[in-house]
N, C-alpha and C positions, 0 to 999 in steps of 0.2 A: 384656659382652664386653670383654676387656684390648682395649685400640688399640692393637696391633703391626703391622706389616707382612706377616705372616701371615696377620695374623685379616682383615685389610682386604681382603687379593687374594681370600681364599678368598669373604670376605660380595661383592665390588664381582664375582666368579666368579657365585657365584646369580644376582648380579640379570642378568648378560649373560641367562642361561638364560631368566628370565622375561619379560626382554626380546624375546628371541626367538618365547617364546609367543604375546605381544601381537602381535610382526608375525604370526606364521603364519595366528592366527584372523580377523585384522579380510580384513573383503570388500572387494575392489577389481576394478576392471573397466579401469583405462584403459588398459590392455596390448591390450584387446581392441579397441579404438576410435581408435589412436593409432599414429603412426611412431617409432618409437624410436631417437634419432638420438643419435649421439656426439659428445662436443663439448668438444676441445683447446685453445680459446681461450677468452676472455671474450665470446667472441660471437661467434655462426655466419649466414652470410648464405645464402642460398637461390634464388639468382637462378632454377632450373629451374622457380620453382613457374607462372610464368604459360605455360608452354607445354606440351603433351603431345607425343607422338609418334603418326605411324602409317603402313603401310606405302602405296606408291604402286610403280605398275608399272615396273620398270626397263627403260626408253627413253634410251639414251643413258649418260652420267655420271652416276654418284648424286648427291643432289641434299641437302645436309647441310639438317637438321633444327635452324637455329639455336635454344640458350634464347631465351626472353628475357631481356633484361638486366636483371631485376628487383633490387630493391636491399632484400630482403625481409629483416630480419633481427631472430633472438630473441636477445638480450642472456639472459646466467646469471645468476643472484639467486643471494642466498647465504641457506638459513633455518636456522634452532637451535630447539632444544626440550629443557630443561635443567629439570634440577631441583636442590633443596638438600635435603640430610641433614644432621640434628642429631646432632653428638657424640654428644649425651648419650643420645639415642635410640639411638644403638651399644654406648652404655658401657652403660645398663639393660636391652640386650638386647632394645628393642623396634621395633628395625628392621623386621621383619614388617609393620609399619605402612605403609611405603613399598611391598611389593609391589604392589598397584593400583597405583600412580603410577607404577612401570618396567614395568608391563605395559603402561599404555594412551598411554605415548612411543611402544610398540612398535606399537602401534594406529596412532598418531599419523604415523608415517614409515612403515605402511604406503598408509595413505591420503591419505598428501600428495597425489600426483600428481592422487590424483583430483579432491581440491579445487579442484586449479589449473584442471584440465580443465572441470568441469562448472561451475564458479563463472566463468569462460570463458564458458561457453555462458548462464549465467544474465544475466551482466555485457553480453552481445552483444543480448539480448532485453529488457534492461531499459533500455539505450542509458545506463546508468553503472556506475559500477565496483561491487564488492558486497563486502561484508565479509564474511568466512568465520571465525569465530572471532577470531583476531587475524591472520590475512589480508585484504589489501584484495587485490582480483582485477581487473586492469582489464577496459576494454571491449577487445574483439581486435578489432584491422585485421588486416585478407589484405593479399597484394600487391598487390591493384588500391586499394587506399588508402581502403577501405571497411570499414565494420562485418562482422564474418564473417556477420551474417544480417542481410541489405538486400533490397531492390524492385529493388536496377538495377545490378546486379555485369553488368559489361561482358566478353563472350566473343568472342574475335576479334584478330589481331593489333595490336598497341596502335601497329604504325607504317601499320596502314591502316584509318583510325577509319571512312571509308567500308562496310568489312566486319563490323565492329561489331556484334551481338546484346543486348543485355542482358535477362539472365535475373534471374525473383527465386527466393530461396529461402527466404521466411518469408510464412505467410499471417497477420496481427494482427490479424482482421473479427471473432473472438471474444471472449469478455470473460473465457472460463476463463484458468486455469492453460498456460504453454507446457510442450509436447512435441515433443518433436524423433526425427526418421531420419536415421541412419547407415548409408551402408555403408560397410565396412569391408575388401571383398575386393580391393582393388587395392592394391598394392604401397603405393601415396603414399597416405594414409589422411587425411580432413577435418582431424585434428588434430597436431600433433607435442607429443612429449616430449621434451626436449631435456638430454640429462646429461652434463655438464660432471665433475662426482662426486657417487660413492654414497653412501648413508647410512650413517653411521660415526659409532657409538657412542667417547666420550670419557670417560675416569673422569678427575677428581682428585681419589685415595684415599688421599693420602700423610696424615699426620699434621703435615707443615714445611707443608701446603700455606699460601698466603696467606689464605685464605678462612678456611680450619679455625682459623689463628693470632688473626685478627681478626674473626670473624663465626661461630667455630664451625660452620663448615658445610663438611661434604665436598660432593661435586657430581657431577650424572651426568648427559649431554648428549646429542643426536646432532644431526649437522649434515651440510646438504646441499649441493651446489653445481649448478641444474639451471633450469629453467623451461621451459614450457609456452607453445604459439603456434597456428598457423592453419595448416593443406596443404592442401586442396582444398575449398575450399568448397561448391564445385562437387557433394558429396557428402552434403550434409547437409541437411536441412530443419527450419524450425522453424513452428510452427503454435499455435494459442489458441485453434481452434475445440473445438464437443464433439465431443469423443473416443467417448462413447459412440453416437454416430450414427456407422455404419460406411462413411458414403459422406463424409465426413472422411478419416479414417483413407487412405480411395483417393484423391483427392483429391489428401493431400500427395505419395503414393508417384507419382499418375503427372507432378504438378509437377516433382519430383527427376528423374523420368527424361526430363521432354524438357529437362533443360538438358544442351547438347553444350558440345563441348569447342571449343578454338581453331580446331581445322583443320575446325569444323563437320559434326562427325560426331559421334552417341551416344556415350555414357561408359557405355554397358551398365551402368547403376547398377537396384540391384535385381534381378540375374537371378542373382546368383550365390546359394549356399547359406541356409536360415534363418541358419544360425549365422555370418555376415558382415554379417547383416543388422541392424539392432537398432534398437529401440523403446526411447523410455527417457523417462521422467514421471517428475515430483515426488511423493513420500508420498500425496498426495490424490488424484492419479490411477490409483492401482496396482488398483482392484477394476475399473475401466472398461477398463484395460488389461490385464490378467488377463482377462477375459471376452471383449473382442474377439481377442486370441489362443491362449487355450485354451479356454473355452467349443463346449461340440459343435456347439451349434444358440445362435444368438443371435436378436436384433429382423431384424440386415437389412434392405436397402431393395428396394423393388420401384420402379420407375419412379423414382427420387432419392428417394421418402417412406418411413420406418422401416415394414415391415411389422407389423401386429398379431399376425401368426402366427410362431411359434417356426420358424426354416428352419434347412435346414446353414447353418456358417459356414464359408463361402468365407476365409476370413483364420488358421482355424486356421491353429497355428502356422510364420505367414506369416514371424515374425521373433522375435528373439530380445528379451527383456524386461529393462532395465535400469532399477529403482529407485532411484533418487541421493537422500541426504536434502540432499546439497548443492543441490537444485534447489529444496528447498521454501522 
């Protein structure tokens, strides 16, 4: 192919297209598990996260629902994923070569989020950061100044430590693999995504460029401006027991649901729809978690002990199943 400024927008034109295909196909979930929060600054602060609302009898003057003055706040990272093209692989016409490599960018910035998220959740349960390819993912604080999944997250107004509860939300007494519960039907969701800016693709397809001049290489990028934090922890559990014993599985759910909120009242977590709800294991545990939610008849327990006889399963589809390879 001649190098003109033709031939370049038309070829640096494809690859947008296959670009696109990569994002379309790749699978992502943290839209489903996450608040999707906008963000004008280099960094958004969240002071409402330690307090809820709820209603109280009107007796007199209303009675304002202070935040808390939490000082919670996710700073925007800035990430790239770029690549180089060889002249000469334009001139001999063997660009084609490159297609996988603009497709699976498009891959790549589909599935960012989820990395940040779920590598998050791995990074909280491993109590250090974890490398996700060439991401490091730290360990996440909430706003009470804890790991997102601890023994002793403190519920209760933080200026009357007398009123005080602390709840946990991770059982660690197993030696498997963690899984974790979400729910997800409340407005404020366990997680935030936080986007400063979108993902936007970058060419430099000139022929004058610096690179092509000294390095022979054109260049095809996307960069984002966004990061990932902690909403309600309050929402979420994590757990290491076996999964395939179904009095586990109960277990975390009715954990998650006796932890209340500040003004000491249930978070109604777990009552809303399957599809709010969500189950989500590492690679290794997708057959045991497949079976205790879609399976017709499982083991079961009678009395706490696995029964020997095939029963209904009471946990059909109790909740919605998310496989992350970012967890394994």
């Amino acid at each position: 192919m001649e190098i003109s400024a033709n031939n370049l927008t038309t070829l640096f034109t494809g690859f947008d297209t296959i670009f696109q295909k990569g994002f379309e196909m790749a699978p992502s979930y943290y839209e489903k598990i996450c608040s999707i929060v906008p963000s004008s600054t280099s960094q958004t602060i969240y002071p409402w996260l330690g307090r809820t609302t709820g209603f109280r009898e009107w007796i007199g003057e209303r009675v304002l629902q202070a935040l808390e003055a939490h000082a919670y706040t996710i700073v925007n990272k800035t990430f790239e994923d770029t690549v180089g093209i060889e002249r000469e692989r334009i001139e001999d016409d063997q660009y084609g070569v490159y297609a996988p490599v603009i497709e699976q960018l498009g891959w790549d910035a589909k599935t960012h989020p989820d990395q940040l998220v779920f590598g998050m959740m791995k990074a909280a349960v491993t109590g250090a950061p974890v490398q996700i390819g060439k991401l490091t993912v730290p360990v996440p604080i909430c706003y009470d100044g804890l790991n997102l999944y601890a023994p002793n997250h403190p519920a209760g107004p933080a200026q009357e430590s007398s009123n005080q509860t602390t709840y946990s939300n991770i059982n660690s007494s197993g030696s498997g693999p963690f899984w974790f519960l979400v729910d997800a039907a409340r407005p404020i969701k366990p997680f935030i995504f936080q986007k400063r800016r979108e993902y936007a693709v970058t060419r430099m397809n000139t022929a004058t460029d610096e690179a092509v001049f000294s390095q022979r290489l054109f260049r095809y990028g996307v960069d984002v401006r966004c990061n990932a934090g902690v909403g309600l922890w309050q929402l979420t559990y994590a757990s290491n027991t076996d999964l395939s014993n179904p009095s586990n599985y109960a277990a975390a759910v009715a954990a998650l649901r006796s932890i209340k909120s500040d003004a000491g009242v249930p978070f109604g977590t777990w009552n809303g729809p399957p599809s709010t709800r969500f189950l989500i294991v590492p690679p290794q545990l997708e057959e045991v978690a497949r079976q205790l939610l879609h399976a017709t008849f499982g083991a079961g327990t009678i009395g706490g002990a696995v029964s020997a006889i095939p029963i209904a399963n009471i946990y059909l589809n109790d909740a919605t199943l998310i496989v992350s390879e970012w967890l394994a």
